[in-house]
C-alpha beads as a LAMMPS data file, in Angstrom:
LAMMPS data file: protein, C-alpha beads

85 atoms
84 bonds

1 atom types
1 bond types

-500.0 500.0 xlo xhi
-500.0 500.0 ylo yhi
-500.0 500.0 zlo zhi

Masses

1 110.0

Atoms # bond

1 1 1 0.000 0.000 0.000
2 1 1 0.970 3.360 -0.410
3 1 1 1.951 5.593 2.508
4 1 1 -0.223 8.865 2.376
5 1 1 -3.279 8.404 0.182
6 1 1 -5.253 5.960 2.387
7 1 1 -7.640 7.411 4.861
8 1 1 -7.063 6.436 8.529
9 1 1 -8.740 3.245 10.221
10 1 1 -9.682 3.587 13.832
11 1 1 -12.007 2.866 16.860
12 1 1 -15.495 4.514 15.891
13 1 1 -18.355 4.233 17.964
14 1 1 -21.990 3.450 15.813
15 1 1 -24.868 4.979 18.006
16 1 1 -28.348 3.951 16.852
17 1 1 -30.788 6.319 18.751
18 1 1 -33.952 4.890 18.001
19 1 1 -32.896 1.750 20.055
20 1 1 -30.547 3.257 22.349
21 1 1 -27.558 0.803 21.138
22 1 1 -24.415 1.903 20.285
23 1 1 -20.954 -0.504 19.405
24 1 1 -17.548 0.213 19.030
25 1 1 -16.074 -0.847 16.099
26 1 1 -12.909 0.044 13.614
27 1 1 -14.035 1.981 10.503
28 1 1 -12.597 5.320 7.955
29 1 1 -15.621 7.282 9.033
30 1 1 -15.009 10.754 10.614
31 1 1 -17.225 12.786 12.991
32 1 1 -16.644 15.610 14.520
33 1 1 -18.948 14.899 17.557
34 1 1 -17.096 11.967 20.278
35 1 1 -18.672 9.643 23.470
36 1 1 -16.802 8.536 25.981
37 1 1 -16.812 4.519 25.843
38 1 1 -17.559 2.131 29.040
39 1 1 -13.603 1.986 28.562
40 1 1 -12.990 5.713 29.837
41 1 1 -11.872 6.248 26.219
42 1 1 -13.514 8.955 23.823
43 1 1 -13.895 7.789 20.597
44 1 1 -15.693 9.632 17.313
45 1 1 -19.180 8.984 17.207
46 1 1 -21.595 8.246 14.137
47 1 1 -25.016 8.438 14.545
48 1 1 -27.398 6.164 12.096
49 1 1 -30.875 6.107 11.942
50 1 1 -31.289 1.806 12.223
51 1 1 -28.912 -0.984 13.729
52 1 1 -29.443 -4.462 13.918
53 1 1 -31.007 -3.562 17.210
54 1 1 -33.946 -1.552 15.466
55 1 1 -34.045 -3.004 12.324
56 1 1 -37.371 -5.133 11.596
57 1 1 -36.194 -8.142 10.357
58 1 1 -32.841 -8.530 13.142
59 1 1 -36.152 -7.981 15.892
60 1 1 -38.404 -10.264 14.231
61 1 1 -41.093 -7.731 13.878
62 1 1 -41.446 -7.491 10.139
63 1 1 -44.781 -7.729 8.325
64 1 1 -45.252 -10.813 5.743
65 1 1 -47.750 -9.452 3.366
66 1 1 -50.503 -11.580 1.895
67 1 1 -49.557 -11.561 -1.616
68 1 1 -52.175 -14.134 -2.327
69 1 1 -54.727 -12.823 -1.012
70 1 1 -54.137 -9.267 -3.126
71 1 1 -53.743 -11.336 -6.156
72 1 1 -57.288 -12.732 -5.594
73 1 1 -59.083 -9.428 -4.317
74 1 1 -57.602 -7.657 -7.778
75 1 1 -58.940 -10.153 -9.739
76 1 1 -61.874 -10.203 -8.121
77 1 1 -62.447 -6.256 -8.241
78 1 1 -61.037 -6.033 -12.271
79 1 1 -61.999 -9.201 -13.664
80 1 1 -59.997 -12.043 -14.613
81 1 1 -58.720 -12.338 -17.886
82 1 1 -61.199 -9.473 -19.099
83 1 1 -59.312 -7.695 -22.191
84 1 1 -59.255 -3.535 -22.597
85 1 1 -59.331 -2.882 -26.790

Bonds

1 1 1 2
2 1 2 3
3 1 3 4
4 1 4 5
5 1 5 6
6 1 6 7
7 1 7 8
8 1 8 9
9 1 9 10
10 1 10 11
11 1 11 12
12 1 12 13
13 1 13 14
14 1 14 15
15 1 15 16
16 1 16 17
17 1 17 18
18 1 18 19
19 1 19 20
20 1 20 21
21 1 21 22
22 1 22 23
23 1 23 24
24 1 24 25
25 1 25 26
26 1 26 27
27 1 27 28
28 1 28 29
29 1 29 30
30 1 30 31
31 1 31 32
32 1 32 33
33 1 33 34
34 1 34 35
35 1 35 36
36 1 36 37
37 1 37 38
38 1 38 39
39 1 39 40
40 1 40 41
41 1 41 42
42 1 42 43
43 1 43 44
44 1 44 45
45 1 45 46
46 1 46 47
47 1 47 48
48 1 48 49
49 1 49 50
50 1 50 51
51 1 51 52
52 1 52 53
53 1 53 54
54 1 54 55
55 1 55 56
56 1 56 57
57 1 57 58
58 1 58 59
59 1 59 60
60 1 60 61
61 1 61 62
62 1 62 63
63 1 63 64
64 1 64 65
65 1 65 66
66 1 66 67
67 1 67 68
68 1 68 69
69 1 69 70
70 1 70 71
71 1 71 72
72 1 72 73
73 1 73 74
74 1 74 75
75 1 75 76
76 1 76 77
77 1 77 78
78 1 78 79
79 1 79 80
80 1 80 81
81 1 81 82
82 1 82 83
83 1 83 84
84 1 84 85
């Protein structure tokens, strides 16, 4: 690798404020605003809007859609097979 061009990889902390998580990790990403870690460290923090902590299908409180059932009620409503000319 080259020396210089390469942008620096540290300890970043990833703060998801929806679900009140945050994790230290090791990214590139910059911040001007910091935390200071369980560690008595003080690390850059980034926050983002879902985690795997908020996130729908990581909770297990998706929606399954009844595609079927749509299928059926559209046909119903607009005819099936009926042809437009």
């Amino acid at each position: 690798m080259k020396p210089g061009i390469h942008p620096e990889y540290r300890p970043v902390v990833f703060r998801d404020r929806a679900a009140d998580y945050a994790f230290l990790t090791r990214s590139t990403a910059t911040s001007d605003k910091t935390v200071e870690w369980e560690d008595g460290n003080t690390y850059p923090v980034i926050d983002v809007e879902i985690s795997s902590a908020s996130h729908p299908f990581y909770t297990g409180t998706q929606r399954v859609l009844d595609t079927a059932g749509r299928v059926e009620r559209f046909a119903r409503r607009y005819g099936r097979g009926r042809r437009q000319g």
